[in-house]
N, C-alpha and C positions, 0 to 999 in steps of 0.2 A: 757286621761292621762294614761301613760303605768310606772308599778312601781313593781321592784322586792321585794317581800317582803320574809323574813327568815320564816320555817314553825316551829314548836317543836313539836313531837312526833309521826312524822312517823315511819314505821317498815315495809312496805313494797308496792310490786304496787298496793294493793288493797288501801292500806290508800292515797297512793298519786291520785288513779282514784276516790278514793272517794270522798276528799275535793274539786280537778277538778271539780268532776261533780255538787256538792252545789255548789263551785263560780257562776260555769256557770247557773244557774237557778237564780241566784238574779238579779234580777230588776236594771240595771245600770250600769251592769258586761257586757262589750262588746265581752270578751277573755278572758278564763283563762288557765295558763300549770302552772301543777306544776311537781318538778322535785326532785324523789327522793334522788338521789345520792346529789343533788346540797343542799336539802333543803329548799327548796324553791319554790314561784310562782310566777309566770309570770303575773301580771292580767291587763288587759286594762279595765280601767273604768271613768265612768263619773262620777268626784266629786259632780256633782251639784243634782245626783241621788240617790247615796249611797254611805257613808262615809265610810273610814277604820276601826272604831268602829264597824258600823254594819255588816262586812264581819267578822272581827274578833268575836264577840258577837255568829254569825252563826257557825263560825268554832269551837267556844271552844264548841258548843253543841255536836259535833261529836266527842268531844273529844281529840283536836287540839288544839295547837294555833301560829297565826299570830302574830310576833315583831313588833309591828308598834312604838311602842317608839324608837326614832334615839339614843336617849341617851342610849339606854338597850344593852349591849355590850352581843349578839349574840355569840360570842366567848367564855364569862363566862359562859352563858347557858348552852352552849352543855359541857363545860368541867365539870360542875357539875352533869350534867346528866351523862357523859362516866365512873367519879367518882361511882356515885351511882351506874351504871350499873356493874362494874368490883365488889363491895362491897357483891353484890346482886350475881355476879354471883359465886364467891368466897365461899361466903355463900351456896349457892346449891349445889357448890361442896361436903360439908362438909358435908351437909346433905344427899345425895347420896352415900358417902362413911360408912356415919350412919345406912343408912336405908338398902346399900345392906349387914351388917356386921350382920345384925339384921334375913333379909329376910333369907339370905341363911345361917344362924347358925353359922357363922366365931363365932359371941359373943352368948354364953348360957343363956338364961334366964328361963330357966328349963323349959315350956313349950309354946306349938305351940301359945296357944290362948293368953299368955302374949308378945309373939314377937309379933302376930299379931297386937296387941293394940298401943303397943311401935311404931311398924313403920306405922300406923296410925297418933298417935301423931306428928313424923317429919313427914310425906306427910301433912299434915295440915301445919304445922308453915311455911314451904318451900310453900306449895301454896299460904295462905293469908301473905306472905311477899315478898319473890321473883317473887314470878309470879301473885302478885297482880294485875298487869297491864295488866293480859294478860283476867281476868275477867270482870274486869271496862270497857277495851277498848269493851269487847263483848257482854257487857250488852247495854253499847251507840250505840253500831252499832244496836244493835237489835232492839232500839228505833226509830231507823232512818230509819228502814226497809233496811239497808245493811251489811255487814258484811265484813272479812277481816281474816287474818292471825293470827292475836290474837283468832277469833270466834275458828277457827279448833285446834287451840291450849288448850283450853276454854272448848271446848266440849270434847275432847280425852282424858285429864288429868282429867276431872271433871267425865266422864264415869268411867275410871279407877280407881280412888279413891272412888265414889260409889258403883261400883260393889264390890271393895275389901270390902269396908267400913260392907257390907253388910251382903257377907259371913265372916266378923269375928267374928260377933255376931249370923248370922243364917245360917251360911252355911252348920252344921249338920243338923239341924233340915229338912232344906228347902230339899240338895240336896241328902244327904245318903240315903234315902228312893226312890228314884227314881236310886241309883247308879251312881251319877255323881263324878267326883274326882272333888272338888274342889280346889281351889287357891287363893290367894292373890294379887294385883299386883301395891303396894303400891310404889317398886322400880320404876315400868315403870311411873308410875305419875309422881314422881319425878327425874328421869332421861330425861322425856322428857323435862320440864324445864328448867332443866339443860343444856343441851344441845342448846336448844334453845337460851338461854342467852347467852351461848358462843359462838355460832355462829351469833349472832347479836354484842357479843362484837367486835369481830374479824374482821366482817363486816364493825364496824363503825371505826376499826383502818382502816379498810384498802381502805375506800368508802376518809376517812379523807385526803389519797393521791391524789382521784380524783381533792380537789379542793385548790391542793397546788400553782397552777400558782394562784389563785386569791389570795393568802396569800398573794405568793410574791407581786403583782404590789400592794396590798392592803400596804405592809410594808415600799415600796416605797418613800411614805409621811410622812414625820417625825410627829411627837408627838407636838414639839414645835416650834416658831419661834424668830429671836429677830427682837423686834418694835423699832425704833427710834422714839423720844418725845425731841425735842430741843437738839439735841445732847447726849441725855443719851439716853444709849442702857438699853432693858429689857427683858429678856424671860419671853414669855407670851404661853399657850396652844396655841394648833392651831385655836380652834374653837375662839379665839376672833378677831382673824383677819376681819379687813376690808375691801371692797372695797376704795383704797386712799391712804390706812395706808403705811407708807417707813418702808422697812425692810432691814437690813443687815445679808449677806448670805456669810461666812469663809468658806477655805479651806476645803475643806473635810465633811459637813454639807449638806445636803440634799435643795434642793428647796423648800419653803412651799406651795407656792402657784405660780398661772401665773401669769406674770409683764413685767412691762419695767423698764430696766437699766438707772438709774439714774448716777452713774459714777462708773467707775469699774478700777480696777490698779492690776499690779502684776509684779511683778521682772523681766519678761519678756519685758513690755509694760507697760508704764505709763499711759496710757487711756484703758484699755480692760484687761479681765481676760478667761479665758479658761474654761468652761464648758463643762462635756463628758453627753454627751445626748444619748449614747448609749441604755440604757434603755427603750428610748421611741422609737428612731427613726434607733437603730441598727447601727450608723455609729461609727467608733471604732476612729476618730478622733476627740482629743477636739473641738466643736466650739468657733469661736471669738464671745465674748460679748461687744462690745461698750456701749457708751451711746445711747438711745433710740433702743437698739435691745431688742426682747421677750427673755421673759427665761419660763422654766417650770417646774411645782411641778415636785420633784422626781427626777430632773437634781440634778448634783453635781460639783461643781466648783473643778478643777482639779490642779488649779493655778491662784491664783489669789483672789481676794473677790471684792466684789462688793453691792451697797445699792440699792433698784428695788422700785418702787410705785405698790405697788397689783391692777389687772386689774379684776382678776377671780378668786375667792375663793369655797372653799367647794366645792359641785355639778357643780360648772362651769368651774372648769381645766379642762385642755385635759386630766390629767392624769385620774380624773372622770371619765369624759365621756368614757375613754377606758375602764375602769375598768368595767363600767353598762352594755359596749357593750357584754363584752364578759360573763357577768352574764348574760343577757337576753338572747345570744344566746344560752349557756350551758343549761339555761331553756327554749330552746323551743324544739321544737319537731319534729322527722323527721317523714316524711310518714308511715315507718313501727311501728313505736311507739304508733300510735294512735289504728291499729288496738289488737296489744298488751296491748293497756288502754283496750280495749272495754274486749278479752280476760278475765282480769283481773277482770273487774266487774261481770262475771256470774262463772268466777272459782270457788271461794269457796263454792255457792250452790249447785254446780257439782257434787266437790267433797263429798258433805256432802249427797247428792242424791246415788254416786258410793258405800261410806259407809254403808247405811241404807241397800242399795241392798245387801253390802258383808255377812252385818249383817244377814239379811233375806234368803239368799240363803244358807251359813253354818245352820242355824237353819231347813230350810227346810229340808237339804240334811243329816240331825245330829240328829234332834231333841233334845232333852232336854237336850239330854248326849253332843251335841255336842254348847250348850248355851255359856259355857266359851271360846271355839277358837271362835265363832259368835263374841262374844265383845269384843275379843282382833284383830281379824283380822281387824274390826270396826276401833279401836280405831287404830289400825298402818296404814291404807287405811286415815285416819285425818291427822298423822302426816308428814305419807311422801310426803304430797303433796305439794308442794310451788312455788307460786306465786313469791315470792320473785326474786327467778332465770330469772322467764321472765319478769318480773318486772324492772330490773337492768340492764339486759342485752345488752339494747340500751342506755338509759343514762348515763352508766358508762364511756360508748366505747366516746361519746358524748363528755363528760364533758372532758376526758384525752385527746383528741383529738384536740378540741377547745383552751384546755390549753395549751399543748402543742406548736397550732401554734400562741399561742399570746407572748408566751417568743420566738418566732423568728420571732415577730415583724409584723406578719401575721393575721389581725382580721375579723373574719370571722363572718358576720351578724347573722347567724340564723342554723341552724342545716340542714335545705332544702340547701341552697348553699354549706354545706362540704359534704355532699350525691351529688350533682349536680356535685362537681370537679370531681369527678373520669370518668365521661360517659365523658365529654371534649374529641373531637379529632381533631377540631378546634381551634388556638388562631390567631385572628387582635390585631394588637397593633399598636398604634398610633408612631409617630417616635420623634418627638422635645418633649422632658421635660419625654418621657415615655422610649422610646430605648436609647435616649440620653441625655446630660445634654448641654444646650449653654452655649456658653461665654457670660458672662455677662458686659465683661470689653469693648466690642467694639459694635462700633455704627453700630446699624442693618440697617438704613440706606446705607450704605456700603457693609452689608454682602455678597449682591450675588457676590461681586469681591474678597472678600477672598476665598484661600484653602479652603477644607473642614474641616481640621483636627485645622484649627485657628475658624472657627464657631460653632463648638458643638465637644462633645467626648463621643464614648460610654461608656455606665451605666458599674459598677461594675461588671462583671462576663454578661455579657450580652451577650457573644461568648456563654461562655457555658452551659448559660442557655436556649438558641434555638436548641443546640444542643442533650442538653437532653431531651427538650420537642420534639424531631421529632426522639429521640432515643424511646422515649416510644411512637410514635404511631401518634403523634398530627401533623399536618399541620402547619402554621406556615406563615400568610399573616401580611407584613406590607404596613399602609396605611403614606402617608405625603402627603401635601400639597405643599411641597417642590418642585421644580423643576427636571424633569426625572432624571441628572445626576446623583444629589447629593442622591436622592433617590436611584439608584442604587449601590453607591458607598456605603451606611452606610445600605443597605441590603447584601451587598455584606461580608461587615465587619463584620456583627453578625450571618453573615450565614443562612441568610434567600433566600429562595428560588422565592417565588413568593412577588411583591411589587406591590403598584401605586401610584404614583406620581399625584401631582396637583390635589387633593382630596379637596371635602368640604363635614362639618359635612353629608350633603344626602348622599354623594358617600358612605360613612363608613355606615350609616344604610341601606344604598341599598346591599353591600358587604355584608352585616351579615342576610339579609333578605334574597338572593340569599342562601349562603351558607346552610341554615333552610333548603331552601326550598331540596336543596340534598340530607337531610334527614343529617344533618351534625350538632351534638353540640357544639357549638359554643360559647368559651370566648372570653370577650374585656378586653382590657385593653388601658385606657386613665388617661391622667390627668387634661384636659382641660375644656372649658366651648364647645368646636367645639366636646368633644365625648359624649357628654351627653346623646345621639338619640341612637348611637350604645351600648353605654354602657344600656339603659332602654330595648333594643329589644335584648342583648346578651342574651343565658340558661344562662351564669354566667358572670357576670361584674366584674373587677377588677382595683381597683382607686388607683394611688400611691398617697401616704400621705403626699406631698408634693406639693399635684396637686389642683385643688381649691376645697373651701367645696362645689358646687356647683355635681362635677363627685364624690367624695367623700358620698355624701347624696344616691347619684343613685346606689353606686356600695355595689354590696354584699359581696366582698373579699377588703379591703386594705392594702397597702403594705406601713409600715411604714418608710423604710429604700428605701434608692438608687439600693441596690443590688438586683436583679432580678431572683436572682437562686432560691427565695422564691417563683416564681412561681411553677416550677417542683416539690420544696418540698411541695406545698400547697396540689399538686394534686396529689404526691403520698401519704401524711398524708390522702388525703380524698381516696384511695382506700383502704389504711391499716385500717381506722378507719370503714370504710363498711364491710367490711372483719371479723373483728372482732366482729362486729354486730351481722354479722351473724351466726359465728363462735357459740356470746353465747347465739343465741336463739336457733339454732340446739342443742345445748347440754342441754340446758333447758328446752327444748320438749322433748329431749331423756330420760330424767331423769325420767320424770314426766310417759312418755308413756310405760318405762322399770317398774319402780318400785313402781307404785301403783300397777298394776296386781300381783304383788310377796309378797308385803305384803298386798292382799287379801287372798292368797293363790292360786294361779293358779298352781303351781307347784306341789300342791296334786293331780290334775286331770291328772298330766301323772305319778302318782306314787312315785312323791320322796317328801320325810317327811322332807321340808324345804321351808320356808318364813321368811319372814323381818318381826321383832318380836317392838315392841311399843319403844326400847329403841335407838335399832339399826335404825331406819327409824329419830326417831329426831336428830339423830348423820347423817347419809345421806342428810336429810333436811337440815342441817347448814350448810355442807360441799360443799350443791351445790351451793348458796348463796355466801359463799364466794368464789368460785374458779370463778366467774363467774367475780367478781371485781376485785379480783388479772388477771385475764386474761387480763382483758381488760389495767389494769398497764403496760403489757408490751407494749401497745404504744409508753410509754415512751421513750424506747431503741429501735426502730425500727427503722432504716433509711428511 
């Protein structure tokens, strides 16, 4: 059983490889991804081995936790959380402008050692309140023998307030006799806090874009329905609809559920009403609804109303099942993301290893006098380090991408098949129902003696969507079964170059095994039960959504609409979304491999009196975090 569940209280790729890695060690856990940006995990498990209780149970120890209540609306959660977080970070603002007015004298309190107390007191109430979280999460981890992004945060601010804490009370006694100039560094505890909250706030406004397309097809579904009961109409919540139940569905009113049309009328037409199913299926003409045609949640009568008997409710609409597809796909994971989880999991002892070393080698190279830059360069070598950046880096680009192609009607299985589209420089496409649409008004018995242009018509934009796929690079073979002419002629029409005629299902997986074997990436695209072979032996399959569930099951890309220009678009969204990938893990390596060295100090060893100082490095930390989300948003706006 494969089932997305909502997480609560990640903060970064450490926390998401971390609950990954407990799923994956329990007893009856087949698979698990979870996915930061998304919030969420992906888990394949066996019920009859281990219940959702017991994963959740597991996870809250790590100091997580798993929604498994259907009724716990996920949506209140996080907004009270975002609440809390903005509250929290507000507050640290406050306290940071307190504590620097304090530090550096702006406010008199007539001597050194009563500041120093005073801004002791704020670095305290700002740690055990705002940044409470960041101790708790690093105390759990450390139970768990792992650690994370709260740990380095934990240690750096907890370093800094003890050292300070120490010389306020003994920092004559201890260090004046040896000639050390001491310091204080009560601001940088609390600036890095600070900072840090803002940049997770900023983060979660901006990670909140990534999973705006699931908002939408989520919002799709209306709230309520009305039931008929002997002739009286009643609005009733959605969840008490039944399998059976007759509903009536007005003008302008959302679909509740899938059905069959019981009878339907509208000023147009006394038997049938008008539904735009754009939404689901991309086509920008109303459908006719008769008596016994399907309808679907989230469709909207456009003209007309109509009473339907509910077939598939809750979890079992189409509009569901699209919605779970494209949650599980945005939670799963592409090739280079796994080795970024591994990454992830020995980062922060790395870092905290690089630290000790920074610490150790200033002392060595300083001695005694040189103690206070040891623990501050320490402590900015903790903070400027982040996981987070290569953390996000891939599933952000992911999640916007995925989304992206599902509000154009494009649903793409799994994170491997939108990495997979772009290397394509191959496409076979099938010709009756996939390049073209038939007539359905005339007897196929007959057909070989009709025209060609009275037996089938080609698909929407289907000239220039061959045209663009062989402008960017891609070859371009159609297979039919059809007779040479007709075969030629309706190649001839969409401007494909190479055809073959009088084909069966073998010829199409012998054409796509050939073509491998050239050393050539190779998509299908079929709608039938005759491409099923080609489509399971294509690098990437691609099923129109009006083709049987049979090619639809097999294929890793489907195309919900008629129009076929969503091929080209599918396969440049997966070269932009690769791109971007990469884009933000190169600069999330850059960050990390620039500016830990600097705020070690490296830049003393060729003479100039400058490093990234405790406060400025958790202001860089946020900064790289966020820009790596906002980057990957302009998916959005990309052609």
């Amino acid at each position: 059983m494969k089932q997305t569940i909502p997480v609560i209280g990640m903060a970064c790729s450490s926390c998401s490889a971390n609950i990954e890695k407990k799923l994956n060690t329990l007893k009856g856990v087949n698979s698990a991804s979870v996915s930061l940006p998304g919030r969420s995990a992906l888990i394949d498990f066996d019920p009859q081995v281990i219940s959702l209780e017991k994963m959740k149970a597991e996870i809250n120890a790590l100091g997580y936790d798993l929604v498994i209540d259907k009724e716990t609306s996920v949506d209140e959660i996080e907004k009270r959380e975002y609440v809390l977080l903005k509250r929290k970070t507000v507050l640290s603002w406050l306290f940071s402008i307190a504590v620097m007015c304090v530090s550096m004298r702006w406010i008199d309190l007539g001597s050194r050692d009563i500041a120093n107390q005073v801004a002791l007191l704020i670095a305290l109430a700002n740690m055990l309140y705002c940044g409470r979280q960041f101790y708790v999460s690093s105390f759990r981890q450390l139970r768990h023998g792992s650690a994370n992004m709260d740990t380095l945060v934990a240690l750096s601010t907890g370093i800094a307030f003890l050292f300070s804490a120490f010389n306020t009370f003994w920092g004559d006694a201890v260090w004046a006799s040896r000639g050390v100039v001491w310091h204080t560094y009560f601001d940088a505890s609390v600036m890095i806090i600070t900072f840090v909250l803002t940049g997770r706030l900023l983060e979660e406004k901006a990670k909140d874009g990534t999973a705006s397309s699931i908002r939408q097809m989520m919002g799709m579904a209306p709230k309520t329905a009305h039931i008929v009961d002997d002739d009286k109409i009643e609005e009733v919540p959605l969840s008490t609809i039944e399998v059976g139940d007759v509903l009536e569905v007005r003008p302008g009113e959302k679909v509740p559920v899938d059905g069959e049309v019981m009878w339907a009328e509208s000023f147009m037409t006394a038997d049938a009403a008008y539904v735009d199913e754009s939404m689901i299926t991309g086509e920008p003409t109303p459908a006719e609804k008769k008596k016994g045609s399907k309808v679907l949640a989230g469709t909207i009568p456009s003209q007309g109303k109509f009473r339907m008997r509910a077939r598939q409710v809750g979890e079992d609409t189409a509009l569901a099942h699209i919605i779970k597809m494209v949650q599980e796909a945005q939670g799963s994971k592409a090739p280079v993301q796994r080795i970024v989880d591994k990454a992830a999991l020995v980062f922060v002892p790395v870092v905290a290893c690089i630290a000790l070393a920074t610490f150790l080698l200033w002392w060595l190279i300083g001695g005694n006098s040189a103690l206070p830059q040891a623990i501050m360069s320490a402590v900015a070598v903790l903070v400027i380090a982040c996981p987070c950046a290569m953390g996000l880096a891939t599933p952000t680009a992911l999640m916007v991408g995925i989304g992206k192609a599902a509000q154009k009607q494009i649903l793409i299985k799994d994170a491997a098949a939108l990495e997979s589209l772009r290397k394509v420089d191959v496409l076979v496409t099938d010709k009756t129902g996939t390049l073209t649409i038939p007539n359905k008004n005339i007897d196929f018995t007959k057909a070989d003696n009709l025209p060609f242009e009275e037996r089938e018509t080609l698909k929407p934009n289907a000239r220039e969507a061959m045209d663009e796929l062989q402008k960017k690079g891609i070859e371009v073979y159609m297979m039919s079964g059809d007779k040479d002419e007709a075969a030629r002629y309706w190649a001839e029409k969409a401007g494909i170059k190479h055809y073959h005629s009088k084909v069966l299902p073998q010829d199409k997986e012998n054409l796509v095994r050939q073509l491998q074997a050239e050393g050539k990436r190779v998509a299908m695209v079929g709608d039938g039960i005759n491409d099923t072979q080609a489509l399971a032996l294509a690098d990437v399959s691609i099923a129109i959504g009006k083709g049987t569930d049979v090619a639809m099951d097999v294929a890793q890309v489907t195309l919900m609409g008629d129009d076929l220009s969503a091929i080209p678009e599918a396969i440049q969204l997966s070269r932009n979304t690769v791109r971007m990938i990469w884009e933000n893990l190169f600069w999330a390596f850059i960050y990390n491999i620039v500016c830990i060295p600097l705020a070690a100090g490296l830049l003393y060893a060729f003479g100039i009196d400058w490093q990234i100082t405790p406060s400025w490095a958790s202001a860089l930390m946020a900064f790289s975090s966020v820009s790596v989300v906002l980057n990957s948003l302009r998916l959005r706006w990309m052609k």
